[in-house]
N, CA, C and O of each residue as an XYZ file, in Angstrom:
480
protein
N       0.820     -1.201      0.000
C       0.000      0.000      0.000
C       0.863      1.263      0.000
O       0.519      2.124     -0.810
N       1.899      1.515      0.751
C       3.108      2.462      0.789
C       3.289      2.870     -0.363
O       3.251      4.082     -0.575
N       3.572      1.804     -1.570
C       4.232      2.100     -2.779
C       2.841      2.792     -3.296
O       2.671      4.011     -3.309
N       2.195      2.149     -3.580
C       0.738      3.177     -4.008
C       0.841      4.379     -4.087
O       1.069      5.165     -5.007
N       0.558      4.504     -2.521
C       0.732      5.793     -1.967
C       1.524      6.768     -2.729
O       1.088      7.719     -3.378
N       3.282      6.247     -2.494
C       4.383      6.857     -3.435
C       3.765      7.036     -4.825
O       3.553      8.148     -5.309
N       3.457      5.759     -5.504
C       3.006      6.683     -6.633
C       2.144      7.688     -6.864
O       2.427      8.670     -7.549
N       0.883      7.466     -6.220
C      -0.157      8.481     -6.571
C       0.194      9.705     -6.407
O      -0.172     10.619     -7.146
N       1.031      9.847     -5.294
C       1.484     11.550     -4.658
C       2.581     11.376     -6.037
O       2.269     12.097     -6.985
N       3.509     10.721     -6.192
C       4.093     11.564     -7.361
C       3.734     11.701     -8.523
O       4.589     12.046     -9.339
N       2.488     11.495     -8.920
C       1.807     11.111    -10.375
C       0.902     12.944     -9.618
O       0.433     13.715    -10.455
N       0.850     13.187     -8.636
C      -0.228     14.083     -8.503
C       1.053     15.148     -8.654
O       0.733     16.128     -9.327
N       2.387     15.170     -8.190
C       2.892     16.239     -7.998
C       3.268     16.436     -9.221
O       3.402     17.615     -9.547
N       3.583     15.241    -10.387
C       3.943     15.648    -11.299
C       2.999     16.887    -12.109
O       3.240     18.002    -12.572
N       1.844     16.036    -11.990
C       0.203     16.855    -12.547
C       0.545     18.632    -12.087
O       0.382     19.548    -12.893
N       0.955     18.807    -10.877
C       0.686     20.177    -10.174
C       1.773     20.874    -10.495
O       1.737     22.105    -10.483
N       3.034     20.100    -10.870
C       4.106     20.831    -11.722
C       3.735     21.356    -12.848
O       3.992     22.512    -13.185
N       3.176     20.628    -13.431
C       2.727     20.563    -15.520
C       2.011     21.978    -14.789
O       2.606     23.055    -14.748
N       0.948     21.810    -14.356
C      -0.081     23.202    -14.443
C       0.910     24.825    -13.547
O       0.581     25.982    -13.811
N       1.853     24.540    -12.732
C       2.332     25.387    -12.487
C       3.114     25.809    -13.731
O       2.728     26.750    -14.425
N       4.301     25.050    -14.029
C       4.699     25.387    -15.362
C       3.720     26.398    -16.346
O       3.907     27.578    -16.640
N       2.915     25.734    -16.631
C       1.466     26.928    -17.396
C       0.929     27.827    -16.574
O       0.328     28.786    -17.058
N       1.017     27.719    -15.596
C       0.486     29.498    -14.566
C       1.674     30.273    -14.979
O       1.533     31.425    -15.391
N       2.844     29.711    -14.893
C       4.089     30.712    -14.877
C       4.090     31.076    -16.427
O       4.908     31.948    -16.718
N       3.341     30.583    -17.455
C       4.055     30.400    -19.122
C       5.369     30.403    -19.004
O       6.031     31.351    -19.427
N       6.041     29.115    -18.287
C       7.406     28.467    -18.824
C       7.385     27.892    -19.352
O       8.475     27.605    -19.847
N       5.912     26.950    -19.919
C       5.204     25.892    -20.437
C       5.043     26.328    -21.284
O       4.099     27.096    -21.096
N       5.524     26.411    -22.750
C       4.728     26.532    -24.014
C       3.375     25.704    -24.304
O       3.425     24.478    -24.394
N       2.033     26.490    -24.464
C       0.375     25.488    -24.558
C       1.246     24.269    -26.124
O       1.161     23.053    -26.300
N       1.821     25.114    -26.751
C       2.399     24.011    -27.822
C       2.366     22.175    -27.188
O       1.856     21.088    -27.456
N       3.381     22.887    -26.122
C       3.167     21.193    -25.647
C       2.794     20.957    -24.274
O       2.962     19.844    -23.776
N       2.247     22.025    -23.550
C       1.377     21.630    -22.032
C      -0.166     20.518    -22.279
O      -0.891     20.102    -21.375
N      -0.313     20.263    -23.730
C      -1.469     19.514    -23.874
C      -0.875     17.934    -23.727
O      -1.426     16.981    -23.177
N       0.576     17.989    -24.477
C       0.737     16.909    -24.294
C       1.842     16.145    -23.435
O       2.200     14.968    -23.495
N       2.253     17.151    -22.647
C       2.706     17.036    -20.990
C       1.307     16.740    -19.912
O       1.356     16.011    -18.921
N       0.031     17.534    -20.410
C      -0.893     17.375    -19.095
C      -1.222     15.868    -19.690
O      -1.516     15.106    -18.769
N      -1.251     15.173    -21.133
C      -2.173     13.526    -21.244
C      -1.272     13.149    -20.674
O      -1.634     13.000    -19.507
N       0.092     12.798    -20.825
C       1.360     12.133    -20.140
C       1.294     12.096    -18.663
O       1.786     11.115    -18.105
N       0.725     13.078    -17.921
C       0.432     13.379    -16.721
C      -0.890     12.619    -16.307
O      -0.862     11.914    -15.298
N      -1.879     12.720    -16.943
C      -3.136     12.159    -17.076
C      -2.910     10.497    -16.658
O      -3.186      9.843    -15.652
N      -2.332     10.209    -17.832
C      -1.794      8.311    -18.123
C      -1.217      8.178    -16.826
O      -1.795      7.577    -15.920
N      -0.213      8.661    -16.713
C       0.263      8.108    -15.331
C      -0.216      8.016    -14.291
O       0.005      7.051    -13.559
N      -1.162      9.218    -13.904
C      -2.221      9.228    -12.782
C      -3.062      7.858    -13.156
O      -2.911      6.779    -12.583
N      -3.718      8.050    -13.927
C      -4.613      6.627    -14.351
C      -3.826      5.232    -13.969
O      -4.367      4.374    -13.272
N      -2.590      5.103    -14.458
C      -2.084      4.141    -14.731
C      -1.196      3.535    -12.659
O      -0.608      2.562    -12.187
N      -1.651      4.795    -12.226
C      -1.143      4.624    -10.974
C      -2.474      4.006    -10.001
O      -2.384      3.116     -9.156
N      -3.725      4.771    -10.402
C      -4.660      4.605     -9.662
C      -5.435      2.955    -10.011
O      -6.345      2.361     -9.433
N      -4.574      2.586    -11.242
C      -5.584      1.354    -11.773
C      -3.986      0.489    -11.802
O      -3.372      0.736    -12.839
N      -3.578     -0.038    -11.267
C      -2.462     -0.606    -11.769
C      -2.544     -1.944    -12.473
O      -1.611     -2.387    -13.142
N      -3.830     -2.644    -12.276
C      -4.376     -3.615    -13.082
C      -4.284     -3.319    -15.001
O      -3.952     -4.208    -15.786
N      -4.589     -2.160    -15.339
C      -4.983     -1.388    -16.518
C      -3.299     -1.896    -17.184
O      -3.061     -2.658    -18.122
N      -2.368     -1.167    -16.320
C      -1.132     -2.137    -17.369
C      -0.684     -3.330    -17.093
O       0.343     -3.671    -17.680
N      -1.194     -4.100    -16.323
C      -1.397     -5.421    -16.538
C      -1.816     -6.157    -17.623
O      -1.269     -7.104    -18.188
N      -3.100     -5.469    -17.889
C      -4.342     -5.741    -19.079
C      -3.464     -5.690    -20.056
O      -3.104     -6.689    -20.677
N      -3.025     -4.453    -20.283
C      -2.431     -4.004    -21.822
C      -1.415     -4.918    -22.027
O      -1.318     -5.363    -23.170
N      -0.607     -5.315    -21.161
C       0.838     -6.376    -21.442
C       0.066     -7.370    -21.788
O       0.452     -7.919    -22.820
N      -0.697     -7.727    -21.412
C      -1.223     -9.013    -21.848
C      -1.601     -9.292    -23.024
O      -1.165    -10.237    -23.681
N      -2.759     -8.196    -23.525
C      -3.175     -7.934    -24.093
C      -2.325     -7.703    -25.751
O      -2.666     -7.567    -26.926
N      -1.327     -7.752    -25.125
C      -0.054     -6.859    -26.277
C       0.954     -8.195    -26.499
O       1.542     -8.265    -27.577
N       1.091     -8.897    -25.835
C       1.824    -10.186    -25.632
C       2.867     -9.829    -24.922
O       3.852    -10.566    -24.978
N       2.921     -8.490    -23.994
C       4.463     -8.384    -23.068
C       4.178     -9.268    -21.919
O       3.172     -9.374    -21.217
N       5.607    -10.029    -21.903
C       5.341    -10.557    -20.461
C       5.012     -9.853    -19.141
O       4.012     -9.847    -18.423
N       6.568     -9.087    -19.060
C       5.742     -8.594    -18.053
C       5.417     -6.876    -18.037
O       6.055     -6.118    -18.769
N       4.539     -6.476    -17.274
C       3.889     -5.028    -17.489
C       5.189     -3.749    -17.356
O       5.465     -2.837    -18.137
N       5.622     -4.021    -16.430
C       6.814     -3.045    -16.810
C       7.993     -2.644    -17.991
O       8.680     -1.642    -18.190
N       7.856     -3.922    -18.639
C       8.496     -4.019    -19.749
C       7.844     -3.074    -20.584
O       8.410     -2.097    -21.073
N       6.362     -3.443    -20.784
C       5.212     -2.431    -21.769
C       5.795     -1.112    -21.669
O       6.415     -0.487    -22.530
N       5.415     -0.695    -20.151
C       5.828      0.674    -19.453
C       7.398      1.236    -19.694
O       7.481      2.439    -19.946
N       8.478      0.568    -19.645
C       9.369      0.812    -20.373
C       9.481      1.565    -21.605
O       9.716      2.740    -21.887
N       9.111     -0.045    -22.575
C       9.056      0.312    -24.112
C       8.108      1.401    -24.551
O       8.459      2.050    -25.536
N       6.878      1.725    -23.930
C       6.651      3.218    -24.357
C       7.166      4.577    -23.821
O       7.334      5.728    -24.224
N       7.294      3.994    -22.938
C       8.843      5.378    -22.629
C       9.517      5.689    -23.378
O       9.441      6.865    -23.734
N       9.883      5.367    -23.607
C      11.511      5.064    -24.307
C      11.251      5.369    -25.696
O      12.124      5.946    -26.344
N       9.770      4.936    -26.413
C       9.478      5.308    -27.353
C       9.069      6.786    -27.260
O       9.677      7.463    -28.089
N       8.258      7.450    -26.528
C       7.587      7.957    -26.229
C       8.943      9.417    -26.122
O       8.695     10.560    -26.506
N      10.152      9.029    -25.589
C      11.073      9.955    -25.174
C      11.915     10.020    -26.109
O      12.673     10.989    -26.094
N      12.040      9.042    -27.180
C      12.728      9.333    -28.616
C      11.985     10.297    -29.862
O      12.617     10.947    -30.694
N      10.553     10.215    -29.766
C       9.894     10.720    -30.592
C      10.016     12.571    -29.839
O       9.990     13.583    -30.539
N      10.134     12.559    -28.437
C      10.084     13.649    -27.956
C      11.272     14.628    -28.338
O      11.286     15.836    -28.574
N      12.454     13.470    -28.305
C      14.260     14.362    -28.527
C      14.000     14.599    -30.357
O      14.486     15.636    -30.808
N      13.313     13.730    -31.285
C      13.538     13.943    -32.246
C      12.641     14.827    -32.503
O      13.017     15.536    -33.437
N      11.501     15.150    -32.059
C      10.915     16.887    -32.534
C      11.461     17.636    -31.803
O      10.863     18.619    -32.240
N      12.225     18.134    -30.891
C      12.712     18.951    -30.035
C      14.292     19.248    -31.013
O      14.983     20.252    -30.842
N      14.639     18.081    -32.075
C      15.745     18.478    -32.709
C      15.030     19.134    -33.872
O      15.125     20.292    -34.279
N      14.657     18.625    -34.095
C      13.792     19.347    -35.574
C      13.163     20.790    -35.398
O      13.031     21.723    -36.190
N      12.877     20.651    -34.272
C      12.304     22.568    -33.991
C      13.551     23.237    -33.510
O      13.684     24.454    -33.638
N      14.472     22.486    -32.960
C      16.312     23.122    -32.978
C      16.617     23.855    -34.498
O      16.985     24.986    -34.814
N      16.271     22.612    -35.280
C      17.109     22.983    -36.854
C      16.036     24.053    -37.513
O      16.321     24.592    -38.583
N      14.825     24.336    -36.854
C      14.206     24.825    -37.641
C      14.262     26.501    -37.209
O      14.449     27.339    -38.091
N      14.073     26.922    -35.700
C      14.839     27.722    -35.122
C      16.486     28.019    -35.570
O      16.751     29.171    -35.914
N      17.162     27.387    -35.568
C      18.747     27.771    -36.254
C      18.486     28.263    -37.486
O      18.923     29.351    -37.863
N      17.705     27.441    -38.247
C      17.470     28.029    -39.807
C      16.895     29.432    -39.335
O      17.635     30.241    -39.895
N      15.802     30.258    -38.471
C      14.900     30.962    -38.883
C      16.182     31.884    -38.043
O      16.064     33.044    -38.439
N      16.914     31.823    -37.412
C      18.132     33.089    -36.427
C      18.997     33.232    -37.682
O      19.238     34.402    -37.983
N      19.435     32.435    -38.355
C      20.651     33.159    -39.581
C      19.756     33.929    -40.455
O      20.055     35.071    -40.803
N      18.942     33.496    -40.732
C      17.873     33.835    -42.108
C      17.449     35.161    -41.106
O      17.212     36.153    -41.795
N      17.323     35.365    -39.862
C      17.243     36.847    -39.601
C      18.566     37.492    -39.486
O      18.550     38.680    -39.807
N      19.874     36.952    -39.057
C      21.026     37.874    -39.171
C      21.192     38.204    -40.448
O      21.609     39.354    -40.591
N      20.968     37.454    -41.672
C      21.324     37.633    -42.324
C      20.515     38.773    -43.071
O      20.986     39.391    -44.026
N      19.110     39.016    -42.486
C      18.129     40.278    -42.918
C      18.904     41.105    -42.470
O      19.525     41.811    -43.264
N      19.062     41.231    -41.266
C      19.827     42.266    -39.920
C      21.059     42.785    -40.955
O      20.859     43.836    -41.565
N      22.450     41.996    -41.180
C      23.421     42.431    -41.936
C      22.658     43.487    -43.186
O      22.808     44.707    -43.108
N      22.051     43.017    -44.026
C      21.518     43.682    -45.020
C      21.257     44.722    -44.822
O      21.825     45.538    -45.548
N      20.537     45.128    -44.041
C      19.751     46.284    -43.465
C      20.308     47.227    -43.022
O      20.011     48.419    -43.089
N      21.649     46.417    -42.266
C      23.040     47.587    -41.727
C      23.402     48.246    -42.801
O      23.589     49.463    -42.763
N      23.543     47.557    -43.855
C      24.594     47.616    -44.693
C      23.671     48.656    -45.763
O      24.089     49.514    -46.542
N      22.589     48.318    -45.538
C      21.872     49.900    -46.255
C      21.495     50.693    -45.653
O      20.863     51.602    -46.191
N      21.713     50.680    -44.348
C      21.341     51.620    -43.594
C      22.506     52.590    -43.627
O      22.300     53.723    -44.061
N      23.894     52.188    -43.142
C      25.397     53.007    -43.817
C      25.431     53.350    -45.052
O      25.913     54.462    -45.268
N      24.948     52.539    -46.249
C      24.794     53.413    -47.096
C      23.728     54.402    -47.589
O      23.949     55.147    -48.543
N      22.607     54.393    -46.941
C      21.986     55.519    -46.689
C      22.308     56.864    -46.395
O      21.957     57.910    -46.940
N      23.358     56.538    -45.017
C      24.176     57.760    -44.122
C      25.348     58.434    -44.629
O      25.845     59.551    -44.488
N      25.662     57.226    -45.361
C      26.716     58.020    -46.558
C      26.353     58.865    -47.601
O      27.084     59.817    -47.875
N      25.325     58.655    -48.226
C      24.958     59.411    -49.166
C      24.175     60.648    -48.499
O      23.918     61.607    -49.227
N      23.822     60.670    -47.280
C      22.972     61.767    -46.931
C      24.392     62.673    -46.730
O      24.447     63.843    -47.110
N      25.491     62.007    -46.108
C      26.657     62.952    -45.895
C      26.976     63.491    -46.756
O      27.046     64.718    -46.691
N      27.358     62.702    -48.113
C      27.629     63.446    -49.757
C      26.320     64.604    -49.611
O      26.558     65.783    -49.348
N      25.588     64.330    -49.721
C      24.309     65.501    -50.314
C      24.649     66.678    -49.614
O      25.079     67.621    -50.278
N      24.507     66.818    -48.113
C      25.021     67.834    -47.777
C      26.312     68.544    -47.266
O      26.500     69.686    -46.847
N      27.192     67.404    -47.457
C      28.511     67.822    -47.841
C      29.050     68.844    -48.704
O      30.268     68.961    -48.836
């Protein structure tokens, strides 16, 4: 019963983190929807612990933690590989603005130059 316990309180604190995170907007809503189901599952999955029993079975894993594992793990690869992809996509969109930025200097001095000629 102890362990229960342990889980439910940390399946709840996790829950009360996710929503603090979003009181503070440190949480982008981008992905607080799918931090709060992740939060959700685990609460569920704490309060019913039969439920991943079912599914291993159901799935042909022997045993249930294994299940719980392997979607982790899946679950945390699919996470690093959009988190790289919005990296590369962010890196692309910061040069593609320095590189506006340079431009802009660079007519902006020659703007200041020619205003100097004129009334020079």
């Amino acid at each position: 019963m102890s362990s229960y316990l342990v889980g439910l309180v940390g399946s709840l604190l996790v829950l009360a983190g996710i929503f603090e995170l979003l009181r503070r907007r440190q949480l982008s809503e981008k992905y607080a929807v799918l931090w709060l189901v992740v939060g959700v599952v685990v609460l569920v999955l704490t309060i019913f612990p039969n439920l991943l029993t079912a599914l291993s079975r159901a799935t042909g894993v022997a045993l249930p933690v294994n299940l719980l594992f392997f979607v982790a793990i899946i679950f945390l690869v699919c996470v690093a590989l959009h988190l790289s992809w919005e990296l590369s996509r962010v890196e692309n969109e910061t040069r593609k603005l320095a590189e506006d930025l340079a431009i802009l200097r660079l007519e902006l001095d020659e703007h200041k130059r020619q205003g100097r000629h004129d009334h020079g």
